[in-house]
MDTraj code that builds the backbone (N, CA, C; nanometers):
import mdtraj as md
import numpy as np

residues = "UNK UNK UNK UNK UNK UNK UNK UNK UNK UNK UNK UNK UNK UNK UNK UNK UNK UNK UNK UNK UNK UNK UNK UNK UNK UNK UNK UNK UNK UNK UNK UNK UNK UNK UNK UNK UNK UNK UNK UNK UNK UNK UNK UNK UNK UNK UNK UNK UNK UNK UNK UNK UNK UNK UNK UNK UNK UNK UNK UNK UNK UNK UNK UNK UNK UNK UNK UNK UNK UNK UNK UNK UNK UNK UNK UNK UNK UNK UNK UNK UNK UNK UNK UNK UNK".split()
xyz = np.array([
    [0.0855, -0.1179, 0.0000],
    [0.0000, 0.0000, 0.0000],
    [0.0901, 0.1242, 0.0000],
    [0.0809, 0.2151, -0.0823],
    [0.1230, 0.3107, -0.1345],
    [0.1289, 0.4238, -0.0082],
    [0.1531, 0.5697, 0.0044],
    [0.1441, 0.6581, 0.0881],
    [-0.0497, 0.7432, 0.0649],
    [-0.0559, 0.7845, -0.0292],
    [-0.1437, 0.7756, -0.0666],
    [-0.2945, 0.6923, 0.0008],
    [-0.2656, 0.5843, -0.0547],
    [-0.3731, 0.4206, -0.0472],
    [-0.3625, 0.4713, 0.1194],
    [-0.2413, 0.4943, 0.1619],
    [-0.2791, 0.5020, 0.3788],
    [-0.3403, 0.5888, 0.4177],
    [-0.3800, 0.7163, 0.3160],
    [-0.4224, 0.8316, 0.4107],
    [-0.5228, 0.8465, 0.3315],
    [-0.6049, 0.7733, 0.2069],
    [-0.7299, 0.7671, 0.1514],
    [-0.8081, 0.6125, 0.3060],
    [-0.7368, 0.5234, 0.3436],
    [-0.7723, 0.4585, 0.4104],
    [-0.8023, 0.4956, 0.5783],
    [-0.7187, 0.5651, 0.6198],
    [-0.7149, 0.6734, 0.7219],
    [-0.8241, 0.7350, 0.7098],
    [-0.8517, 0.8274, 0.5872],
    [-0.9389, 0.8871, 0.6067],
    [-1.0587, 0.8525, 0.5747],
    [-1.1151, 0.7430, 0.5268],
    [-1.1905, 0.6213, 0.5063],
    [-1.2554, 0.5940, 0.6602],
    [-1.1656, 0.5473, 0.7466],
    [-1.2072, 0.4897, 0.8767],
    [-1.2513, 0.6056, 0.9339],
    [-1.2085, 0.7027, 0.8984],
    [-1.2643, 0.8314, 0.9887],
    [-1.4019, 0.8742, 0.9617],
    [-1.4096, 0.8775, 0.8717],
    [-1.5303, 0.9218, 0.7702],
    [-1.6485, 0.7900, 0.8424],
    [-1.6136, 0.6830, 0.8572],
    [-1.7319, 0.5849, 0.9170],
    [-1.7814, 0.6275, 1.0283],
    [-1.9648, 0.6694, 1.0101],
    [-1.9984, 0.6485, 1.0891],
    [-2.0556, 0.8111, 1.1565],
    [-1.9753, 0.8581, 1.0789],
    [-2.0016, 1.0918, 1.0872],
    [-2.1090, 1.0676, 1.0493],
    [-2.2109, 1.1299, 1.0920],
    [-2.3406, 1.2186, 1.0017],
    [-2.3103, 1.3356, 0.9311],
    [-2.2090, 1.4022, 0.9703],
    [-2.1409, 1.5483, 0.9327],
    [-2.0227, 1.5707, 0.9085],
    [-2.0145, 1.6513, 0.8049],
    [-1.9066, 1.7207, 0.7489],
    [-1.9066, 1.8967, 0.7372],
    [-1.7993, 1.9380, 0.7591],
    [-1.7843, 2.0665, 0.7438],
    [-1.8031, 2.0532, 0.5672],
    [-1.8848, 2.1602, 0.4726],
    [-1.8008, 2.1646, 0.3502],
    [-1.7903, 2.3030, 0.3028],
    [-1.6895, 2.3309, 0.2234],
    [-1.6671, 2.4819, 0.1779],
    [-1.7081, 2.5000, 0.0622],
    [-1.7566, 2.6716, 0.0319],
    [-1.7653, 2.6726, -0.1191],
    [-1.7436, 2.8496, -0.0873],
    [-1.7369, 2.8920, -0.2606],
    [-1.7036, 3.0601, -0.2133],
    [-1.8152, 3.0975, -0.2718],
    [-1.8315, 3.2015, -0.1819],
    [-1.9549, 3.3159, -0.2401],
    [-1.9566, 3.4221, -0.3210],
    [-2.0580, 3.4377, -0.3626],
    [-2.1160, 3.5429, -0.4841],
    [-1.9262, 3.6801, -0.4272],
    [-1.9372, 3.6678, -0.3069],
    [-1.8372, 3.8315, -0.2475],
    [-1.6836, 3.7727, -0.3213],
    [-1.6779, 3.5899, -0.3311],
    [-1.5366, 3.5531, -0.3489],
    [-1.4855, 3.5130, -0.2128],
    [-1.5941, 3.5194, -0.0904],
    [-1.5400, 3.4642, 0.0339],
    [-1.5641, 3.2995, 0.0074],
    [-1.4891, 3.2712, 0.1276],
    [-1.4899, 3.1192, 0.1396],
    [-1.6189, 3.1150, 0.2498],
    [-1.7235, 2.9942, 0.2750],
    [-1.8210, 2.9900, 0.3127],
    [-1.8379, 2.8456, 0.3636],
    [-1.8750, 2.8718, 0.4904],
    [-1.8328, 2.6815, 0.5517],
    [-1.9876, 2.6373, 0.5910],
    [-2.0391, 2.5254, 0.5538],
    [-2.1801, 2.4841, 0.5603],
    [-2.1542, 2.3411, 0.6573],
    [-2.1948, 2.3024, 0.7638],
    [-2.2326, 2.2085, 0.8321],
    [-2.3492, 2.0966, 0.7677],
    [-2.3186, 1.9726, 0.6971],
    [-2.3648, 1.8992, 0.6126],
    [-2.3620, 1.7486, 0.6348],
    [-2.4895, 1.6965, 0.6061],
    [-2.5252, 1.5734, 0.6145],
    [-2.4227, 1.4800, 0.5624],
    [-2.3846, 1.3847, 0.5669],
    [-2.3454, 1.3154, 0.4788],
    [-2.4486, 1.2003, 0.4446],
    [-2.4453, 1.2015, 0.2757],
    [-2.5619, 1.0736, 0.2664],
    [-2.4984, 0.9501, 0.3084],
    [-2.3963, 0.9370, 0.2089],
    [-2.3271, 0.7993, 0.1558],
    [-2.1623, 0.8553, 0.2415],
    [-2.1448, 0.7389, 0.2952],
    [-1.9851, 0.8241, 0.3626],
    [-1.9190, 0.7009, 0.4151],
    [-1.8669, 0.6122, 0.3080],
    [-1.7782, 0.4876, 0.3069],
    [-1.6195, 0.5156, 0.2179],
    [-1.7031, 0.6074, 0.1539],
    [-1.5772, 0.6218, 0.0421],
    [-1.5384, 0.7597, 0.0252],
    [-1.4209, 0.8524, 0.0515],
    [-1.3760, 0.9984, 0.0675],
    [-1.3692, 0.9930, -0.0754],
    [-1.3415, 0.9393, -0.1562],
    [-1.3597, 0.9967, -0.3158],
    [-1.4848, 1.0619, -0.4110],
    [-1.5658, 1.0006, -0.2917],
    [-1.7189, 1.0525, -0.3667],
    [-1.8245, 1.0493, -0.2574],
    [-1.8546, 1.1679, -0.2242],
    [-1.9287, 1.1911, -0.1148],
    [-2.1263, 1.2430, -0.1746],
    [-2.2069, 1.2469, -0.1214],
    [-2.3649, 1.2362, -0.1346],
    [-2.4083, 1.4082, -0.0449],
    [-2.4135, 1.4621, -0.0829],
    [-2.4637, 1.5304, 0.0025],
    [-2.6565, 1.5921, -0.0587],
    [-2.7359, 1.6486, 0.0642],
    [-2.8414, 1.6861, -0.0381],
    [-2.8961, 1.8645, 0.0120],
    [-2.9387, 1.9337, -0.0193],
    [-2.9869, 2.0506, -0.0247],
    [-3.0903, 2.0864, -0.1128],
    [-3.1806, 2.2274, -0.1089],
    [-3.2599, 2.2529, -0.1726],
    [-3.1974, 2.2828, -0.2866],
    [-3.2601, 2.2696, -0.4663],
    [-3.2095, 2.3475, -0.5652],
    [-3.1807, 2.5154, -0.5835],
    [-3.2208, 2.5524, -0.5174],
    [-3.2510, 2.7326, -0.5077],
    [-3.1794, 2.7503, -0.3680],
    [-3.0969, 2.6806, -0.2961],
    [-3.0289, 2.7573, -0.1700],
    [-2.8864, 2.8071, -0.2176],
    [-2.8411, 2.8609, -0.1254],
    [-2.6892, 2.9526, -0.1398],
    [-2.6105, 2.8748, -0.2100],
    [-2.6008, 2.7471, -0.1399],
    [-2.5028, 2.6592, -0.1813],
    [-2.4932, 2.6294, -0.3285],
    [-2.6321, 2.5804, -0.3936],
    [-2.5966, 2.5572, -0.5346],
    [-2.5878, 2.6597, -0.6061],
    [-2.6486, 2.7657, -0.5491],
    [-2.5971, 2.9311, -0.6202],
    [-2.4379, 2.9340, -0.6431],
    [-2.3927, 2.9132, -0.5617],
    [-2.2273, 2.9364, -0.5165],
    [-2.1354, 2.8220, -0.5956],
    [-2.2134, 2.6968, -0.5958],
    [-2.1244, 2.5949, -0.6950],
    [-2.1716, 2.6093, -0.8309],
    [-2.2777, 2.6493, -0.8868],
    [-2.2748, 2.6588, -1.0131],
    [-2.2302, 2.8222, -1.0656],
    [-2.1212, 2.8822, -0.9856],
    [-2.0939, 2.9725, -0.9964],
    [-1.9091, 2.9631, -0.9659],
    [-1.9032, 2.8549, -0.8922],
    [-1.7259, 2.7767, -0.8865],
    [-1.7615, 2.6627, -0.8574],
    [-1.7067, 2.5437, -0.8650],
    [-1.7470, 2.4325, -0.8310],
    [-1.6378, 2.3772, -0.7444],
    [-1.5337, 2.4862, -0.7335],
    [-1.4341, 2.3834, -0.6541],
    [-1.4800, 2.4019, -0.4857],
    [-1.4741, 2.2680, -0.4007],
    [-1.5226, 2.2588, -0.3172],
    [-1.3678, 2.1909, -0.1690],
    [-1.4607, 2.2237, -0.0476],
    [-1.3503, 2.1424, 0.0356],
    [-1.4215, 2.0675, 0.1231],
    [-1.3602, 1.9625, 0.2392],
    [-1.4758, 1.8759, 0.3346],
    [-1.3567, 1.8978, 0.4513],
    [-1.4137, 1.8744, 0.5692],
    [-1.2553, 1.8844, 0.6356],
    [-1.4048, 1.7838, 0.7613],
    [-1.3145, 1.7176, 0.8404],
    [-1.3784, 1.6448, 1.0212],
    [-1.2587, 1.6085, 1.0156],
    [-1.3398, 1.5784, 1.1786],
    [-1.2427, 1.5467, 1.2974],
    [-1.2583, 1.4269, 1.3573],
    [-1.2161, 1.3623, 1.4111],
    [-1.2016, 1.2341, 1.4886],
    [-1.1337, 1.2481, 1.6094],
    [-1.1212, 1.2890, 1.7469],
    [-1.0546, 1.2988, 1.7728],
    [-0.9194, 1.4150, 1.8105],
    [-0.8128, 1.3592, 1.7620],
    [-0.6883, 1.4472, 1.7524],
    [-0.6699, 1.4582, 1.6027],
    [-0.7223, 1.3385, 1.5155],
    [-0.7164, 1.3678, 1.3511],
    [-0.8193, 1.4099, 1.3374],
    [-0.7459, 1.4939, 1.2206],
    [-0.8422, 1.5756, 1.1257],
    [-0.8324, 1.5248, 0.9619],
    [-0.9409, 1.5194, 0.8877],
    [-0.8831, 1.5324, 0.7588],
    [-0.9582, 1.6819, 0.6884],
    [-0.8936, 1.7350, 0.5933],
    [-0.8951, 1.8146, 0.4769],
    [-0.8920, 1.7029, 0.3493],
    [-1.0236, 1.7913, 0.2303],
    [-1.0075, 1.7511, 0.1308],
    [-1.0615, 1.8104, 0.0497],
    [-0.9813, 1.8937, -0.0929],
    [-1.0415, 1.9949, -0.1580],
    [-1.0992, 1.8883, -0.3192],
    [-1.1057, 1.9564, -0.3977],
    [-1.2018, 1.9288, -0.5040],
    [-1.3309, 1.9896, -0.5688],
    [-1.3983, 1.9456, -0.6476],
    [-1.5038, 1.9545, -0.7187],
    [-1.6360, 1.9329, -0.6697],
    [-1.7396, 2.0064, -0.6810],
    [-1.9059, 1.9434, -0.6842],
    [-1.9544, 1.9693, -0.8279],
])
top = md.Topology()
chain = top.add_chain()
for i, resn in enumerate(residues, 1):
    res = top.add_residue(resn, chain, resSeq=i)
    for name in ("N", "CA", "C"):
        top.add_atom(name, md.element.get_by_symbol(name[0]), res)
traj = md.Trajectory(xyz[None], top)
């Protein structure tokens, strides 16, 4: 197992079992904007479920940038993870 493969697995075990995630997106101003969020599906950190209304801030803000971040805690670990919606 790769360095990588340990800290997608790391953060795998962490992820079991959260109802919540912090996630980021930036706003209409260009600020960064942190939303407290369900997680649907949360086995796998590569592809996460989340749900919201069509008309709230949030999808205003991603179909306006789509790059996104997730960050929890466990503990003393934390993970960060940026990307796409």
């Amino acid at each position: 197992m790769n360095e990588i493969e340990k800290i997608v697995k790391v953060a795998e075990d962490l992820l079991k079992g959260r109802e919540s995630v912090a996630l980021s997106a930036i706003d209409a101003s260009g600020y960064p904007r942190i939303y407290e969020m369900e997680v649907m599906t949360n086995s796998n950190v590569k592809t996460l479920y989340f749900t919201t209304g069509i008309y709230s801030d949030k999808v205003a803000n991603y179909k306006k940038n789509e790059k996104a971040g997730i960050s929890f805690c466990e503990g003393e670990h934390c993970i960060s993870i940026i990307g796409t919606i």
